[in-house]
Every structure is written in structure tokens, then in C-alpha cells.
C-alpha positions as CSV (number, residue, x, y, z in Angstrom):
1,X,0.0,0.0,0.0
2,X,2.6,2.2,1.0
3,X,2.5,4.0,4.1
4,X,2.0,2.1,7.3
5,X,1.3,3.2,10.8
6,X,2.0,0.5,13.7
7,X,-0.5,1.0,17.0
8,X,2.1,-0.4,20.1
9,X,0.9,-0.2,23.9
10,X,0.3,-2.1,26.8
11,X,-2.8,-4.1,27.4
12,X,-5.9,-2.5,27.6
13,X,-4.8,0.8,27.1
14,X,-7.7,1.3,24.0
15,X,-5.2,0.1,20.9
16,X,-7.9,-2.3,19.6
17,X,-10.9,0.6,20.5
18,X,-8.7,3.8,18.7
19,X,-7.9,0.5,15.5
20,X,-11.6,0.2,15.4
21,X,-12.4,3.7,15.2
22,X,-9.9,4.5,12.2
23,X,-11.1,1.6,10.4
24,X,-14.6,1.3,11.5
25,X,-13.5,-2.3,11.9
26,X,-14.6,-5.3,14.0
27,X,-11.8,-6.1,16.1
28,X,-12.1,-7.5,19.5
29,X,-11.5,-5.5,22.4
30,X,-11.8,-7.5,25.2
31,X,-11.1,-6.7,28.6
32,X,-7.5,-8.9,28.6
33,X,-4.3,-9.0,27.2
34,X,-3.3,-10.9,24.1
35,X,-6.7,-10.9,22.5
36,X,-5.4,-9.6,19.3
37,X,-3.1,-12.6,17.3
38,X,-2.8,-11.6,14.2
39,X,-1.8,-8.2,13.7
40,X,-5.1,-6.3,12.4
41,X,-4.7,-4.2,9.0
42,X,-7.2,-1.6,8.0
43,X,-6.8,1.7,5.0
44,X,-7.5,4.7,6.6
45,X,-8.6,7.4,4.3
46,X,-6.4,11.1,5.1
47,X,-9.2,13.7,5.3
48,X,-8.6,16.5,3.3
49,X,-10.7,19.7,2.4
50,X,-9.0,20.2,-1.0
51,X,-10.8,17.1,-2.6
52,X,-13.9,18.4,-1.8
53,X,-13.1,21.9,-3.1
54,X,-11.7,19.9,-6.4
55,X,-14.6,18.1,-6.9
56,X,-16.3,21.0,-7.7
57,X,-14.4,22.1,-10.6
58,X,-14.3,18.9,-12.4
59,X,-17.7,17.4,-11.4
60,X,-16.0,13.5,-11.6
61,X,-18.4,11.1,-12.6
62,X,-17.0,8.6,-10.3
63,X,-16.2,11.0,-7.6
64,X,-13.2,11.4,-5.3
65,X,-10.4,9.3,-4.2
66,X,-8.2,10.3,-0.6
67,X,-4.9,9.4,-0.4
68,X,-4.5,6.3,2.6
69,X,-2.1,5.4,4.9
70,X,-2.3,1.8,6.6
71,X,-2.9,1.3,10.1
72,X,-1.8,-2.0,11.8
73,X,-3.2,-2.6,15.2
74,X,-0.6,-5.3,17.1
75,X,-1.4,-7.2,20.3
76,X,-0.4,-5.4,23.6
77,X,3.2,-5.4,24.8
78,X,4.3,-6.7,28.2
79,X,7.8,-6.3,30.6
80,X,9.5,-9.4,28.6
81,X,8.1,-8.9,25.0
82,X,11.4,-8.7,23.7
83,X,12.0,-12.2,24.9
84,X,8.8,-13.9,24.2
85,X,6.9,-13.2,26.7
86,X,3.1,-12.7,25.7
87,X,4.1,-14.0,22.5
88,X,5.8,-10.4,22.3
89,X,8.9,-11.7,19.5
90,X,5.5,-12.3,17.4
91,X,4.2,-8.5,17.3
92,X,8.1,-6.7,17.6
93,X,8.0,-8.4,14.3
94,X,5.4,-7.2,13.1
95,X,6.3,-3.4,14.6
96,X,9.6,-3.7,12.2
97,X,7.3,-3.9,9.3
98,X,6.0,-0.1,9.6
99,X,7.4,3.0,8.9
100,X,6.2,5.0,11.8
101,X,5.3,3.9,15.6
102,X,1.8,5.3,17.3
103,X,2.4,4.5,21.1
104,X,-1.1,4.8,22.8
105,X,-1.2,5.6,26.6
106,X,-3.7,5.3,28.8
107,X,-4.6,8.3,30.7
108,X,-7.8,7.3,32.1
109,X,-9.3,5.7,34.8
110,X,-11.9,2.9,34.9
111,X,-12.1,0.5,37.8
112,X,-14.0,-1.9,35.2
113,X,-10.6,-1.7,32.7
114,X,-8.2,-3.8,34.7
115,X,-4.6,-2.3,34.0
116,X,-1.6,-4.9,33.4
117,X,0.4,-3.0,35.9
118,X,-2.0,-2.0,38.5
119,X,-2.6,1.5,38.3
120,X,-2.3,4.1,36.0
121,X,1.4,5.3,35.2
122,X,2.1,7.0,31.7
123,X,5.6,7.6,32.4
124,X,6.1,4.6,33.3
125,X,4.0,2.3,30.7
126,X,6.2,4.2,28.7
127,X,9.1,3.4,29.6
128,X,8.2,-0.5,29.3
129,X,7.1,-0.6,25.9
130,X,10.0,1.2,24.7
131,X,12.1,-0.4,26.8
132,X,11.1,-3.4,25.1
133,X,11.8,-2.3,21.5
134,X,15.0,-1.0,22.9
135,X,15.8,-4.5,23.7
136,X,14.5,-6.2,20.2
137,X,17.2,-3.6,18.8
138,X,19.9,-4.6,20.9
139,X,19.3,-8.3,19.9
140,X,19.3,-7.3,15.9
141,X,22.4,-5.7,16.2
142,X,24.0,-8.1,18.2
143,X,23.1,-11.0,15.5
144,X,24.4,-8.3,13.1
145,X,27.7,-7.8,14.9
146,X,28.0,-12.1,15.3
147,X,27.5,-12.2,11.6
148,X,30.4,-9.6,10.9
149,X,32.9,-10.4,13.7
150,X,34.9,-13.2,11.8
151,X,35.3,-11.2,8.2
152,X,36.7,-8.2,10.2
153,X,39.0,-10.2,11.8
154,X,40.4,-11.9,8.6
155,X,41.4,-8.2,7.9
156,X,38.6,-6.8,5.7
157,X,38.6,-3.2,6.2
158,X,34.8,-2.7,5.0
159,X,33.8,-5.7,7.8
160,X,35.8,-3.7,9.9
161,X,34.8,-0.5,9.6
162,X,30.8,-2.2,9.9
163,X,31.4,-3.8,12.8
164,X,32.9,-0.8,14.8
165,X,29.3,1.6,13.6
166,X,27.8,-1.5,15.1
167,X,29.3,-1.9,17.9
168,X,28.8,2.0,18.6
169,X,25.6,1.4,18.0
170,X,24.6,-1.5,20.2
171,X,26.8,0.7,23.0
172,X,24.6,3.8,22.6
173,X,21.5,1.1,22.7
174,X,22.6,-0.1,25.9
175,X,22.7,3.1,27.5
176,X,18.7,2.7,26.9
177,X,18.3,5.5,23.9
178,X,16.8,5.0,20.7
179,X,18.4,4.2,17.4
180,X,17.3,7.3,16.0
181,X,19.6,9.7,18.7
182,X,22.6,7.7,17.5
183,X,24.8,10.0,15.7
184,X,26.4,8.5,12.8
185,X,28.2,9.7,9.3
186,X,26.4,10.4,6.6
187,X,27.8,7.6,4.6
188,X,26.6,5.0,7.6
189,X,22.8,5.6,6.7
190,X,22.4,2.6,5.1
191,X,24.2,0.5,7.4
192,X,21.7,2.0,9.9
193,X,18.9,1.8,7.9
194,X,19.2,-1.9,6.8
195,X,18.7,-3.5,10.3
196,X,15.2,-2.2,10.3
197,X,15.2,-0.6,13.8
198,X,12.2,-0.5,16.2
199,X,13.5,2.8,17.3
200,X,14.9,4.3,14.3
201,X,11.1,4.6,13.2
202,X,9.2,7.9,13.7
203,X,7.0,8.2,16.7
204,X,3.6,10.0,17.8
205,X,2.4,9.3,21.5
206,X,-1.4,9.1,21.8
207,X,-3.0,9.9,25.0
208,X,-6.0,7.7,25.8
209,X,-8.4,10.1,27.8
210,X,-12.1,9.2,29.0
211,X,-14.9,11.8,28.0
212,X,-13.3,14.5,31.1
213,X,-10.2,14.3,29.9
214,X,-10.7,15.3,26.3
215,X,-9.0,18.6,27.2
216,X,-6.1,17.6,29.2
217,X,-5.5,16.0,32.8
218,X,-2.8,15.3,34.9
219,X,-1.6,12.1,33.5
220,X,-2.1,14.1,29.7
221,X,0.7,16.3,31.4
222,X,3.1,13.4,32.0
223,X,3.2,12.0,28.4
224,X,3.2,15.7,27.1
225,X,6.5,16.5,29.7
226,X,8.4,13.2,28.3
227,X,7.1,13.3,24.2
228,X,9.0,17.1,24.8
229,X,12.0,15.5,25.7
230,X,11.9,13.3,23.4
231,X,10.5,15.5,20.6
232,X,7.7,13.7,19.9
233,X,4.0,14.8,19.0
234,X,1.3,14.2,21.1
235,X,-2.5,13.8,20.3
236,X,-5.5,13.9,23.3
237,X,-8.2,12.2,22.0
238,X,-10.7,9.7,23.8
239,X,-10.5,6.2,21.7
240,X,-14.1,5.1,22.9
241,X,-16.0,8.5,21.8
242,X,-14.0,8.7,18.8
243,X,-15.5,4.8,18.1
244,X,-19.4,5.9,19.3
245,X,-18.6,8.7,16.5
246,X,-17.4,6.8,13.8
247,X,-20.9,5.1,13.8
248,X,-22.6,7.8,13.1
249,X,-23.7,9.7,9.9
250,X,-22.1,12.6,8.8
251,X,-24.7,14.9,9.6
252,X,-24.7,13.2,13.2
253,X,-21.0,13.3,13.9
254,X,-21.1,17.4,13.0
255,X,-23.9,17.7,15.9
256,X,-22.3,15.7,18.2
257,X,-19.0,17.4,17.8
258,X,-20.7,21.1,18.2
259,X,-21.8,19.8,21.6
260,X,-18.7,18.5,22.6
261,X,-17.0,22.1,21.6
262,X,-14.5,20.4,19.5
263,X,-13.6,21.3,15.7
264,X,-12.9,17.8,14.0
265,X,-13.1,14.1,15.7
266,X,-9.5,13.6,17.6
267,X,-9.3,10.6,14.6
268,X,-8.0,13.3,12.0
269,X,-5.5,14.4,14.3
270,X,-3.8,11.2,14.4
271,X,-4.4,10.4,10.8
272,X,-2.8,14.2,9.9
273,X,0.1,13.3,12.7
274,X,0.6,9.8,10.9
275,X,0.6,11.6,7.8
276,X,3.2,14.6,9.1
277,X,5.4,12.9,11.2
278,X,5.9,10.5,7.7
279,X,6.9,13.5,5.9
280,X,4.6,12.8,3.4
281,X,2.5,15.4,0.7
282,X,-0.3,14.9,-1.2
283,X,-0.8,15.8,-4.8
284,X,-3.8,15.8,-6.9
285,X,-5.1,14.6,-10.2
286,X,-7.8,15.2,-11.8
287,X,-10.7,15.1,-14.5
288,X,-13.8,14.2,-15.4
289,X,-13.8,10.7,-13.9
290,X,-12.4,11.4,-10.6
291,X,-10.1,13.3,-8.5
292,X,-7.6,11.4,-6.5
293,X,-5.0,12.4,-3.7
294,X,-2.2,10.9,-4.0
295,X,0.5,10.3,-1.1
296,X,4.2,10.9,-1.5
297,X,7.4,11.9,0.3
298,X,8.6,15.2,0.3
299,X,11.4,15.8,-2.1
300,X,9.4,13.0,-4.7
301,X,10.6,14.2,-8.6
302,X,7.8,14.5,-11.0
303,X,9.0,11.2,-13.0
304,X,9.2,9.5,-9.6
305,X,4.7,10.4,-9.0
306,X,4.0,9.6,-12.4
307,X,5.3,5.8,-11.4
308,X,3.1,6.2,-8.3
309,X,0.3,6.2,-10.9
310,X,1.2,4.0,-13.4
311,X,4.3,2.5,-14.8
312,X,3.5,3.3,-18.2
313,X,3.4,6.9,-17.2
314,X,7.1,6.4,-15.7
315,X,7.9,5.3,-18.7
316,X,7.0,7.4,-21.4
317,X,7.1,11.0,-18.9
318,X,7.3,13.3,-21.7
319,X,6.1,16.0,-19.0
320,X,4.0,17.4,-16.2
321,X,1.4,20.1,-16.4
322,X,1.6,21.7,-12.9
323,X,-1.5,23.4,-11.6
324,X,-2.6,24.9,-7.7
325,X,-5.2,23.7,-6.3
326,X,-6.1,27.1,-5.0
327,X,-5.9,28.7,-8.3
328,X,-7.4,25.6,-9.5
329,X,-10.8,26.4,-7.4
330,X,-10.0,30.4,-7.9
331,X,-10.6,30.7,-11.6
332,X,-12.9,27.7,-11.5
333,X,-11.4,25.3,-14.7
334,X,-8.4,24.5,-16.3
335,X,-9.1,26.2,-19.3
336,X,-9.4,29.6,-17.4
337,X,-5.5,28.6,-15.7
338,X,-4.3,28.4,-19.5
339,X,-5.9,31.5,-20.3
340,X,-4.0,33.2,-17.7
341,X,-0.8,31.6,-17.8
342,X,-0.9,30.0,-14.2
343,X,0.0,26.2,-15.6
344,X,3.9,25.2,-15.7
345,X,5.2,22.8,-18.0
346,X,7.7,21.1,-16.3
347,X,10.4,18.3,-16.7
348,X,11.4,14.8,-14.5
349,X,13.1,16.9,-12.3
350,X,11.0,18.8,-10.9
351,X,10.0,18.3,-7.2
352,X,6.4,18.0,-6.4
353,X,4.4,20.6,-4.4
354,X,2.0,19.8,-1.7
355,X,-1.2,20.7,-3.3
356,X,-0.1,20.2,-6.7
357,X,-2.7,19.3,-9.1
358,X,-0.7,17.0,-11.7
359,X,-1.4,16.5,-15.3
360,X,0.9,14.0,-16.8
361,X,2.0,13.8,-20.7
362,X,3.6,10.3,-21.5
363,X,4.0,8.4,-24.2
364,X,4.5,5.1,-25.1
């Protein structure tokens, strides 16, 4: 698909409720852990105002498309994951499969929601999830390092140079910080990047409030105090409202929202922080079949989208009409943007815009 999102927490901290709310899934939420085997996959659309505004203009007879990002909900995490326990080796697994890591916390409390620790404790739930994917890193690199050890000693002066990143590496793990604070040379990144770290990946906490705590509380504060330290983002949202409101119509959800004295549903904010902390821009195409958003990194060439597409349009780029979406809506048609000279013609080069509406000329 792409882009994929992993949800990581303790037991019974709401993973399985905030999974089902994206996805407007079925996935069980019992009250215990380890209820969730298989890790759970849904397609979450990104909302985005600009389709809606696009639609408009080209009157699609088959509508709009969002761009997605993937969601995967994985069974809670326990003290000993990292090791088995819970069937934890199972799920870090699965974890090493996404690009970016949302770790829900609870922050609320519900004497009919037994906790896996006790009591409620952000900082330190925290601390033993990552804790655990700390230690799933250190046992990579040390299977990295085993692999290595006997080259570099025969003399090889790349094995050599490897093992000593690794071995700074696996130091700077053991100290209990993540993969991504390890400073490195440029020309290491792929030696980084090729063991697939846990913590190497990007990170949002998500703080798992009951309807009281939708603006804040005290335990908010906690994960707010150590995502800054960690320069992380943080999204308040309650996962058991946000599933009551994703069964509801439109029309409904707008209501209910008005009375709660919130904008949007708390689910956009994690899509949108999914969708930021991925680096990722969307681009637009468009005519009189459909509009689509389409997903990409930031810094993707115009020859790179047009493979996005299709590979055919890869192929044979002969070039990319560039249009603005806000221009786009301004002067109401494309044939208005010729008219005043607002398209660009441009070449494989060029890197695409967020909010670019894309017209590709290919031939094959």
C-alpha cells in the first residue's frame, strides 16, 4: 500500500478501540491482554478539504479518491516482549514492518478496565514498551555484529569499519536510547537503515483520555512533559468516543461534535500526525472521472509520482502540467488557468508541491 502506521501499547490501554475507530473495523476489544493474534490491517482514508473543493471544478463522474495510509493494530506489549513473553517476539515483528510507531497511553481511569500494571502510570508504561523495543534492537544488532565479527578479523577493512558503527551502535543502545539519537556519518545511513530498527522509526504518543479528559489532565501532562524530551507529538483524543462517533452519519457526527465544543473528531489528528510525522504530501489529479489524492514523500521528482500512478506513465514522462489547487478552485477550470498563464510545464526533475494538481503527458 505504502505507508504504514503500527499502534504499540500495553494491554488495555484502548489500541484495539482507537484500530476500530480508524477503520470502523470489528476487532475485538476484550477486557485482557493478548486478545489480538494476528496483527489487524485496515486503510485509513487522510481527510482533506481540498478534494472536496476539487470536486467542484471537475464534477468527476466517479467521484473522489483520498490518499490512505495503513494502520496496523498489534497485540499489547508486556515487561519481557522482547524475549517472548506474551508472544511479544511475534508482534516486535510485526512493529519492524512499519514506517512509523503510534504508542497509545492510557490516561484514564476505569475501575472496570483492569490495568496490566496495577494503576495508571504513563511515564512509566512508557518506559516499558520502549524499553522493550530497545531490547528487540539490541538483539538485531547483536546478530548483526556475530554475523560480521569473523570477516573483520580476517582483515577486511569494510567488515571492519561495519562492525565498529555496530558496535557504537549497540553501546549507545545499551545506555537505553533509541536508534534514532545515534549520531552516525552520513555515509553510515544505510548501514543504519538496513537492520530495520524499532527505534529508528518515527513516533507520535497518543493519549488515551475518557470523556473528562478530552482537554487535558494530569496524566495528559506526564506524556506531554516526556514526548518534549523526546520531541515527539502528542494527540489527546478519547479512543471510545471517537468509536461511538465513527458510527454515526455525517450529519450526526457534525452535531455531536458542536456539543462537545471540538472542531474535528480527535481521529484526523492522528491520521494528519501519521501523515506529518511520515513526511509525506499529497498531490492531486484530476478530470472528469475522478479526483484522487495521492500520497508521496517530500522531495518526490515528478518522473518519480507519475510511477506512483502508473508505470507506463514512468515510462513514457514526456512531461508534467503543474496546476494549484487554490488557483485551480479560484478561476474555477483549467481552461481559465491556460488563459492566464498559471499552468507550468515542467520536466522529470521537478520536485512536487504539496497541493499540486498534476497533469501527466507520457508516451508510449
Amino acid at each position: 500500500m505504502g505507508f504504514k502506521c503500527g499502534i504499540v501499547g500495553l494491554p488495555n490501554v484502548g489500541k484495539s478501540t482507537l484500530f476500530n475507530a480508524l477503520t470502523s473495523s470489528n476487532v475485538p476489544a476484550e477486557n485482557y491482554p493478548f486478545c489480538t493474534i494476528d496483527p489487524n490491517v485496515g486503510i485509513v482514508p487522510v481527510p482533506d478539504e481540498r478534494l472536496n473543493q476539487l470536486e467542484k471544478v471537475f464534477k468527476p463522474k466517479r467521484g473522489i479518491t483520498p490518499a490512505v495510509i495503513e494502520f496496523v493494530d498489534i497485540a499489547g506489549l508486556v515487561r519481557g516482549a522482547s524475549k517472548g513473553e506474551g508472544l511479544g517476539n511475534q508482534f516486535l515483528a510485526h512493529i519492524r514492518e512499519v514506517d512509523a510507531i503510534i504508542h497509545i497511553v492510557r490516561c484514564f481511569e476505569d475501575e472496570n478496565v483492569a490495568h496490566v500494571n496495577g494503576d495508571i502510570n504513563p511515564a512509566r508504561d512508557i518506559e516499558v514498551v520502549e524499553m522493550e523495543l530497545i531490547l528487540k534492537d539490541i538483539e538485531t544488532v547483536q546478530k548483526r555484529i556475530e554475523k560480521i565479527k569473523n570477516v573483520a578479523r580476517s582483515g577486511d577493512k569494510r567488515a571492519q569499519h561495519y562492525l565498529s558503527v555496530y558496535e557504537n551502535l549497540l553501546s549507545h543502545l545499551n545506555e537505553g536510547k533509541f536508534a534514532s539519537s545515534f549520531h552516525y556519518h552520513a555515509e553510515d545511513k544505510m548501514l543504519i537503515d538496513e537492520l530495520h530498527l524499532l527505534t529508528n522509526k518515527k513516533f507520535i504518543y497518543v493519549a488515551n483520555v475518557d470523556e473528562a479528559g478530552i482537554n487535558g489532565n494530569k496524566y495528559v501532562d506526564e506524556v506531554r512533559k516526556i514526548a518534549e524530551r523526546e520531541g515527539v507529538p502528542v494527540v489527546v483524543i478519547c479512543a471510545k468516543l471517537e468509536a461511538e462517533l465513527a458510527q454515526l452519519s455525517e450529519e450526526e457526527r457534525g452535531e455531536f461534535l458542536k456539543e462537545l465544543g471540538v472542531d474535528e473528531p480527535g481521529l484526523n489528528k492522528v491520521i494528519k500526525a501519521g501523515y506529518e510525522i511520515l513526511d509525506l504530501i499529497t498531490f492531486f489529479t484530476g478530470n472528469e472521472n475522478e479526483v484522487r489524492a495521492w500520497a508521496v514523500k517530500r522531495g518526490t521528482t515528478a518522473y518519480e509520482a507519475a510511477g506512483k500512478i502508473h508505470s507506463d506513465f514512468q515510462k513514457g514522462f514526456i512531461k508534467a502540467e503543474i496546476m494549484r489547487w487554490d488557483e485551480l478552485v479560484k478561476y474555477g477550470s483549467e481552461h481559465a488557468l491556460r488563459e492566464h498563464g498559471l499552468i507550468k510545464f515542467e520536466g522529470r526533475e521537478y520536485v512536487i508541491q504539496d497541493g499540486d494538481v498534476i497533469l501527466f503527458r507520457f508516451g508510449i
